[in-house]
C-alpha positions as CSV (number, residue, x, y, z in Angstrom):
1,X,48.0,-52.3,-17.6
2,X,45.5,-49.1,-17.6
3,X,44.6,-47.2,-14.6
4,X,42.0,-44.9,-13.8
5,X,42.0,-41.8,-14.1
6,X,41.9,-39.9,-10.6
7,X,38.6,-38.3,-10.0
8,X,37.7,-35.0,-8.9
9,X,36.5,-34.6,-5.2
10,X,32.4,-33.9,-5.7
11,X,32.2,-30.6,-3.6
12,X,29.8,-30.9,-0.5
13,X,26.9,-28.9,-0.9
14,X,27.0,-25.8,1.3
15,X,25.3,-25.8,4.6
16,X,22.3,-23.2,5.7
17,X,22.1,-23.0,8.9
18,X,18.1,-21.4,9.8
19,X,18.9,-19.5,13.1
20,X,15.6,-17.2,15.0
21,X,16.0,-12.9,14.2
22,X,18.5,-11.3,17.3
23,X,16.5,-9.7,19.5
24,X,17.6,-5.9,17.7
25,X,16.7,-6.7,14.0
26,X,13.2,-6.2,13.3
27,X,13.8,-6.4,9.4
28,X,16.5,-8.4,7.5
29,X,17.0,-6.4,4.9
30,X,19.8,-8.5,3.5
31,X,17.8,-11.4,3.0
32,X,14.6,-9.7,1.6
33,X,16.9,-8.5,-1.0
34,X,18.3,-12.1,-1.4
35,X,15.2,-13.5,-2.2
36,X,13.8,-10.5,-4.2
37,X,13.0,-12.3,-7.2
38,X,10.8,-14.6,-4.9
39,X,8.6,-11.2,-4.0
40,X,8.5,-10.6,-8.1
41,X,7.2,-13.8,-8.2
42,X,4.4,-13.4,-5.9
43,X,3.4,-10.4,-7.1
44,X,3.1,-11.7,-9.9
45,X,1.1,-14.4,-8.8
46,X,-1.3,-12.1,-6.8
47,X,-2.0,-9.8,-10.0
48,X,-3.4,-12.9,-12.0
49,X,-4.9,-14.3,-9.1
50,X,-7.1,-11.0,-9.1
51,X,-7.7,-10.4,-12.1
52,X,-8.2,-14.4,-13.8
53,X,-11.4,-15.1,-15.0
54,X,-12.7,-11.4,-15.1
55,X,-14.3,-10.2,-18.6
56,X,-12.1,-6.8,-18.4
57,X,-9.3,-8.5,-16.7
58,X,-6.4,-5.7,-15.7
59,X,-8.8,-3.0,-16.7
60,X,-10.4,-3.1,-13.4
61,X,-7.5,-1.3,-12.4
62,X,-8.6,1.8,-14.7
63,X,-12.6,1.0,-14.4
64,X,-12.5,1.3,-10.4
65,X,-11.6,4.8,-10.2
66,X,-13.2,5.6,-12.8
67,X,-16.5,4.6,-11.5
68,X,-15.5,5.9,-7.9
69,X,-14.8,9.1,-9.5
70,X,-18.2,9.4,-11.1
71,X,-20.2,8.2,-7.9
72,X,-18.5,10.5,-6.1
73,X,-19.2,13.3,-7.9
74,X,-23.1,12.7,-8.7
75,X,-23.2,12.1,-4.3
76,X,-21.1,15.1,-3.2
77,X,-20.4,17.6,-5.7
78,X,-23.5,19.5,-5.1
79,X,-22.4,19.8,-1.4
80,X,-19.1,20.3,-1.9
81,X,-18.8,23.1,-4.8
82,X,-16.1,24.0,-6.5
83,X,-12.8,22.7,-4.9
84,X,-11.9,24.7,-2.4
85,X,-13.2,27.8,-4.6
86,X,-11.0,27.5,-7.0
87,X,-11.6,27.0,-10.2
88,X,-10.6,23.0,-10.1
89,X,-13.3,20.8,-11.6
90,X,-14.7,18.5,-9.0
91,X,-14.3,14.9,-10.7
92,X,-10.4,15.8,-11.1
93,X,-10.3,17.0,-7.4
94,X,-11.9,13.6,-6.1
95,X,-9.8,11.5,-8.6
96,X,-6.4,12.8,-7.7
97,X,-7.7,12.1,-3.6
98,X,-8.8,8.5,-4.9
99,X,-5.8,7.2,-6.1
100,X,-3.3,7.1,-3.3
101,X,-6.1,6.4,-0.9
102,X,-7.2,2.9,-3.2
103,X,-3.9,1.9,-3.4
104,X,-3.5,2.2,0.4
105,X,-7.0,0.2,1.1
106,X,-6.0,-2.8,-1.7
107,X,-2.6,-2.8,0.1
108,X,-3.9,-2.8,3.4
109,X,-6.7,-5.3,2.7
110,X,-4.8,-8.4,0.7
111,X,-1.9,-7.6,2.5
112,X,-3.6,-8.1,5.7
113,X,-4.6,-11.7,3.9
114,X,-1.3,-12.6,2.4
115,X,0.0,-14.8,5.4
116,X,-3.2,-16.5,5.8
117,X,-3.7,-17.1,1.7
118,X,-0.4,-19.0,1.5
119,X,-0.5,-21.7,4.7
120,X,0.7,-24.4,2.0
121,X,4.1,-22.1,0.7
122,X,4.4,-21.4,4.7
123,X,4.3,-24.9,6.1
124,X,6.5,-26.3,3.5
125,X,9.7,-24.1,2.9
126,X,11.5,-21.4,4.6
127,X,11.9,-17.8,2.9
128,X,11.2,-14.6,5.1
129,X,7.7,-14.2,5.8
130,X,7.7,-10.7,5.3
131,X,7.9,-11.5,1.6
132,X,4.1,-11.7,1.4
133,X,3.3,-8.6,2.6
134,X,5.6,-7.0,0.9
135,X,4.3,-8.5,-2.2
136,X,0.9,-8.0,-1.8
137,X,1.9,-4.5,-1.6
138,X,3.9,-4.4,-4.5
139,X,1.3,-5.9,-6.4
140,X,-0.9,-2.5,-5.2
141,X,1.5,-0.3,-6.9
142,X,1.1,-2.2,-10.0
143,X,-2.7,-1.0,-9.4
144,X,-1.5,1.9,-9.1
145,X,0.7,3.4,-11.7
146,X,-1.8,2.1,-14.3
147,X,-4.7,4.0,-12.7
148,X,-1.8,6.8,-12.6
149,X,-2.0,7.0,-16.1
150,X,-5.9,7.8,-16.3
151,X,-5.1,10.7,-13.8
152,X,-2.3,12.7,-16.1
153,X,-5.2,11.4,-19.2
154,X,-7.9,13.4,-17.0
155,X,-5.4,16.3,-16.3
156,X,-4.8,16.9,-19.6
157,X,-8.3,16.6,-21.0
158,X,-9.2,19.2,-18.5
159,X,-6.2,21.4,-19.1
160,X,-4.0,20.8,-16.8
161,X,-0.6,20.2,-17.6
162,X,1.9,19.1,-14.5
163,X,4.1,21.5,-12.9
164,X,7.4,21.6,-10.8
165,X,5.4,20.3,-7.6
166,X,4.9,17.3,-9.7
167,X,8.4,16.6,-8.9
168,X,6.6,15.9,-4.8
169,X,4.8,13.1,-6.1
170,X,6.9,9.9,-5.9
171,X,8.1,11.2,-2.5
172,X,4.8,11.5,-1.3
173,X,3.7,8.2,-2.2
174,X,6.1,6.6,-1.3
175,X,5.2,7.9,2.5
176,X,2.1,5.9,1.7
177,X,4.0,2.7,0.8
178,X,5.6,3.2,4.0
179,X,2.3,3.6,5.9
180,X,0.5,0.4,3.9
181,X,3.7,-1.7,4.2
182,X,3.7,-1.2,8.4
183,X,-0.2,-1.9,8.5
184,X,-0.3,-5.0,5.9
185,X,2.7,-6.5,7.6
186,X,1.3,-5.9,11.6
187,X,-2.5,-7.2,10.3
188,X,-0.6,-9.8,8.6
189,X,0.5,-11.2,11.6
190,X,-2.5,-10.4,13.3
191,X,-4.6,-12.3,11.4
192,X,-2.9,-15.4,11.4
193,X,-3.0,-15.4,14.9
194,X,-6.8,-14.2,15.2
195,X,-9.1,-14.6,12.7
196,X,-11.8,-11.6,13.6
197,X,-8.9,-9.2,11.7
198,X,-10.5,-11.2,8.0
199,X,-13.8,-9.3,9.0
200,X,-12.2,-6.6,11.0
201,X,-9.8,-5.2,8.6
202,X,-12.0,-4.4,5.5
203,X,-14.7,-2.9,7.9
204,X,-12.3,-0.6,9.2
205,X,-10.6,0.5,6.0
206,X,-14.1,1.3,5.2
207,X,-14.6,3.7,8.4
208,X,-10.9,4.8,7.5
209,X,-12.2,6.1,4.0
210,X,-14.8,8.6,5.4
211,X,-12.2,9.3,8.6
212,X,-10.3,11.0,5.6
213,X,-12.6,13.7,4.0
214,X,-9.5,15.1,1.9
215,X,-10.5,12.4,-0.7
216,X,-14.3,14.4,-1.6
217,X,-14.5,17.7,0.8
218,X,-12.1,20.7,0.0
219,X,-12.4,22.4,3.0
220,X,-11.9,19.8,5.5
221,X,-8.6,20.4,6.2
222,X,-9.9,24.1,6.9
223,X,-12.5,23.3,9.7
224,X,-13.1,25.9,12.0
225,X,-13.4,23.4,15.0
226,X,-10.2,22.5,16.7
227,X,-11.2,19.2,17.4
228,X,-11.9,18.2,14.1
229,X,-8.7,19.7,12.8
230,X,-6.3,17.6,15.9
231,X,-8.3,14.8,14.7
232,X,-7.6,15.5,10.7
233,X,-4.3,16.1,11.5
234,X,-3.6,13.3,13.3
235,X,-4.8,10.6,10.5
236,X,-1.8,10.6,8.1
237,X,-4.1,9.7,5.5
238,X,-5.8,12.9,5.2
239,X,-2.6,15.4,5.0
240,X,-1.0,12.4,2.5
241,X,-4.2,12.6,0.0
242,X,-4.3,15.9,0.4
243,X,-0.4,16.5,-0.2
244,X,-0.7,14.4,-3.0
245,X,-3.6,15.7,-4.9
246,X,-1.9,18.9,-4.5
247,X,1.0,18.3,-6.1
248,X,-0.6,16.7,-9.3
249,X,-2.2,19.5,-9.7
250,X,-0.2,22.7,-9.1
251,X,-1.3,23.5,-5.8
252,X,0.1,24.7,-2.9
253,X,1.4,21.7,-0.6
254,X,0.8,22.0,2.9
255,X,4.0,21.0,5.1
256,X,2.2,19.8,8.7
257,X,-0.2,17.2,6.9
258,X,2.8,15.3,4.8
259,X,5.0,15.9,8.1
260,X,2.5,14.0,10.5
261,X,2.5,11.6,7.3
262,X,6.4,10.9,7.4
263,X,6.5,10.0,11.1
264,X,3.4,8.4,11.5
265,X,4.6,6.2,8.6
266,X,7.6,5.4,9.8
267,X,6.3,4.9,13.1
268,X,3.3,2.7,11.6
269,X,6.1,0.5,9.6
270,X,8.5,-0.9,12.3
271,X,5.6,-0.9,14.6
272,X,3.6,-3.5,12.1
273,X,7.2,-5.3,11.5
274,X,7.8,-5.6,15.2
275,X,4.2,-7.2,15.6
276,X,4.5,-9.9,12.7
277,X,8.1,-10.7,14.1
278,X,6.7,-11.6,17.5
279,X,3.8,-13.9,15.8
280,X,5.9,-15.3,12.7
281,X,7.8,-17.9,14.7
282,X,4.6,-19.4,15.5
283,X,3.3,-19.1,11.8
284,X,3.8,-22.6,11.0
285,X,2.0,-24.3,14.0
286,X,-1.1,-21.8,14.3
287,X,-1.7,-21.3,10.3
């Protein structure tokens, strides 16, 4: 007489237990990084969204600056000179400002929309909301290191070769991720729970663009009027772009502008977290 054979115990599936943020932690870090390749994947996602259908595809990413660079110069070279004197050619002066300062506008702008864009994902399953954001923004940097490229290309048709201040760069922008990441998480959240930040949001990165005249006038940061330079100084754009451009290209790099930079970064990045903490609970029954 045969018996069976005694079968494993099937192991219970392990239980996730969805608790709200304590009151202290404005940003799991942990479980961002736990669900990183969910932030690859919508990055992803956004890049082909934008670019799907278009007859250039990802070489809007070169094509936009390129253009900007050229309407730039034919408007305000004549006005502005020579940078700052010196013998730096105006199109690279107003490239090297254009960079950081689209990358900050595209991460502001469809990270502002990120929330909103994805109700379905949202009101189905659970991953940290912060994710989209985050992505969006990622998805900018892509943006950005291949209009990078045409910038050392330019450099180097024009003779300029990078020096050791090149080595400022990456820290620099990443100030600026910093910055973007706090402002496309708070108008996030924001715009989820009111609408008018859809309309409100592009309109004022537009203002925020010629707020920052370090992107096409080399000698705003030297204006005579004290005013004008508390009010340049106090836009972390302005002493980022212009910290940036100057290391590229060999320049001396201020230290006040990129300071104001660092803390109003960090300052603009928890600040934006704390606001899309207080909102995302309710992201599910407002979307």
């Amino acid at each position: 007489m045969s018996t069976a054979a005694p079968t494993a115990k099937s192991t219970p599936p392990a239980e996730v237990v969805l608790r709200p943020p304590t009151a202290w932690r404005l940003i799991n870090f942990h479980e961002l990084w736990r669900y990183r390749e969910l932030i690859a994947i919508l990055m992803w996602r956004d890049i082909k969204i934008r670019y799907k259908q278009t007859i250039f595809g990802a070489a809007w990413a070169i094509l936009q600056p390129l253009m900007m660079m050229v309407v730039f110069t034919l408007v305000f070279s004549k006005v502005a000179g020579s940078a700052g004197g010196s013998d730096l050619p105006y199109p690279l002066f107003v490239l090297a400002g254009l960079l950081p300062w689209m990358f900050f506008a595209q991460a502001v702008t469809t990270g502002s929309q990120s929330v909103v864009g994805s109700e379905r994902l949202i009101t189905k399953v659970y991953f940290p909301r912060l994710a989209l954001p985050f992505a969006a923004v990622a998805a900018a940097v892509v943006d950005f290191l291949v209009a990078f490229g045409l910038l050392l290309v330019v450099m180097l048709g024009f003779g300029y070769v990078p020096g050791w201040s090149f080595l400022l760069v990456p820290p620099i922008f990443l100030v600026v991720i910093l910055l973007a990441l706090g402002l496309a998480a708070g108008l996030g959240g924001l715009t989820v729970q009111f609408r008018d930040f859809r309309y409100i949001t592009p309109f004022l990165v537009q203002l925020w663009m010629f707020a920052t005249p370090a992107i096409y006038l080399p000698d705003a940061a030297g204006s005579s009027n004290p005013w004008v330079q508390a009010l340049l100084t106090l836009n972390p754009m302005n002493g980022l772009v212009d910290a940036f451009r100057a290391a590229c290209l060999g320049q001396p790099v201020g230290f006040i502008g990129p300071a104001v930079g660092v803390v109003l970064g960090v300052a603009a990045f928890f600040a934006g977290c704390f606001v899309f903490r207080k909102v995302e609970t309710r992201f599910a029954d407002i979307i």
